[in-house]
C-alpha positions in Angstrom: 57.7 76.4 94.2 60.3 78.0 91.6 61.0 76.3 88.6 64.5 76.1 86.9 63.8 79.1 84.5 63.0 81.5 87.8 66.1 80.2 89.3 68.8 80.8 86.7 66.8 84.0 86.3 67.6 84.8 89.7 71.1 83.3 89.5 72.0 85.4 86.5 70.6 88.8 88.1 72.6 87.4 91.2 75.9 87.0 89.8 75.2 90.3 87.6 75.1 92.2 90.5 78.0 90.6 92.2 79.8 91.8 89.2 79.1 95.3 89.7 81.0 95.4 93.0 84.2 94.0 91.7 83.8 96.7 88.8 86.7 99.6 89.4 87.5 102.3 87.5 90.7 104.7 88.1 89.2 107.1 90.6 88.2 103.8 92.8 91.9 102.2 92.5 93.3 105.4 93.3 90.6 106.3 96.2 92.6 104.5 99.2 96.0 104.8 101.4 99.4 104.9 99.3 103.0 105.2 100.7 106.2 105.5 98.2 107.6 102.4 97.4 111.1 102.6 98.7 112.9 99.9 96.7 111.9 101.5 93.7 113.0 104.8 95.1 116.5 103.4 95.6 116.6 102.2 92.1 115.5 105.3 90.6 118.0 106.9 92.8 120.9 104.2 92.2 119.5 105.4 88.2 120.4 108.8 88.4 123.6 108.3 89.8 124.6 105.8 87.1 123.7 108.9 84.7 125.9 111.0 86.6 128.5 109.4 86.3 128.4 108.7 82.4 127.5 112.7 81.7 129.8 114.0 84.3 132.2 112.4 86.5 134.1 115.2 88.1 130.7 116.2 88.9 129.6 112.8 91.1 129.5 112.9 95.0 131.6 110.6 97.0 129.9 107.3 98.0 129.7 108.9 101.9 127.7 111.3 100.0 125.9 108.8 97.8 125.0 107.0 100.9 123.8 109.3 103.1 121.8 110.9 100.3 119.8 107.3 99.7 119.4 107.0 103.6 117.9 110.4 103.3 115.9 109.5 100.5 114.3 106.4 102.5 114.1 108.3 105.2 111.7 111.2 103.9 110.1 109.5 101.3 109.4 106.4 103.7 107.2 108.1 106.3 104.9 109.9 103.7 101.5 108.3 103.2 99.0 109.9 101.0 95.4 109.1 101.9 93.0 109.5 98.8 89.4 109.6 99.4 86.5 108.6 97.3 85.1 112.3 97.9 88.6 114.1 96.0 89.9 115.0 99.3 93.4 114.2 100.1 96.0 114.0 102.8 99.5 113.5 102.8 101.0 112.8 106.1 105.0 112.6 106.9 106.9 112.9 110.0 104.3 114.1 112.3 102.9 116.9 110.0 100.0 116.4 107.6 98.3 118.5 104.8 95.2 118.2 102.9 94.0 119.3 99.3 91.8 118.0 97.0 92.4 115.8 93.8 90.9 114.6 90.3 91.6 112.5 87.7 90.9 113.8 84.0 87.6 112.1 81.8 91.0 110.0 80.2 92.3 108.4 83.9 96.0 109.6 82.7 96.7 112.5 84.9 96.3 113.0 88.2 95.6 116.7 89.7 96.5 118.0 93.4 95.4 121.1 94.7 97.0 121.8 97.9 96.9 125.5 99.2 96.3 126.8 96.0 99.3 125.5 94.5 97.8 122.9 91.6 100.3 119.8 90.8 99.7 117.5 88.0 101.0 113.9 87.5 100.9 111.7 84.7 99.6 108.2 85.3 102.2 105.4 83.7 100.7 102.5 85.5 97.5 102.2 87.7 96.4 98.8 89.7 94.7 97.7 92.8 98.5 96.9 94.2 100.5 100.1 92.0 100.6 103.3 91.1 103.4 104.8 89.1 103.4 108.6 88.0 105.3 111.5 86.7 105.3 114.6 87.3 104.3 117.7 84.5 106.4 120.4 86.2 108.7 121.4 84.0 112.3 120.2 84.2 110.9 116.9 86.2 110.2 113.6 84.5 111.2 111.0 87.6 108.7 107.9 87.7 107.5 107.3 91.5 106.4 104.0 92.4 103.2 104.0 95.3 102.1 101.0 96.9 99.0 100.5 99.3 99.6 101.4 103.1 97.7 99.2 104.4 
């Protein structure tokens, strides 16, 4: 017969390990499906054309233009998913065609590296969650947040 000592012993070792599976670190909230989150595409678009117009107006398309360019937005950026694995493989998938690479996170969790054909892309991680993941990329001349969201 177990006393009540042995059984908050086991108890505590019980929930202690129950713990453990709820622990995450960046690699595992980024190891899963992601798509682009489109309404945050549309503002970041709706963004840049707001600065457009402030910095140069002759310069600003038409709103047919305007339009079709957020409907071609949605359009590309809605069919990609990008399939991380636990194993820093990677696929990105989008209209019927797919590619794979392989990816890391740095020792910080702050920037995200693809390798895809030998061409090596690097993002900076603004904002990581279970439900989010918002980053920038380090090419030079770039800066645009992107919003992900799970797939599935």
């Amino acid at each position: 017969m177990m006393n009540k000592r042995n059984m908050l012993g086991l108890a505590a070792v019980g929930l202690l390990l129950w713990s453990f599976n709820f622990a995450t670190g960046p690699r595992d909230l980024i190891a899963k499906k992601w798509k682009f989150d489109i309404e945050y595409l549309k503002e970041v678009f709706n963004k840049e054309i707001e600065k457009r117009k402030q910095g140069d107006p002759e310069n600003v398309p038409s709103e047919a233009e305007i339009e079709q360019g957020r409907q071609m937005v949605e359009m590309a950026m809605g069919s990609i998913v990008m399939d991380f694995k636990a194993d820093g493989v990677y696929s990105v998938s989008a209209m019927g065609q797919s590619e794979e690479g392989t990816w890391q996170l740095s020792d910080d969790g702050k920037t995200l590296e693809l390798v895809t054909g030998g061409k090596t892309e690097k993002f900076k991680i603004v904002k990581l969650t279970e439900n989010e993941m918002i980053w920038e990329s380090q090419a030079e001349g770039e800066g645009t947040e992107l919003k992900l969201i799970p797939a599935e």
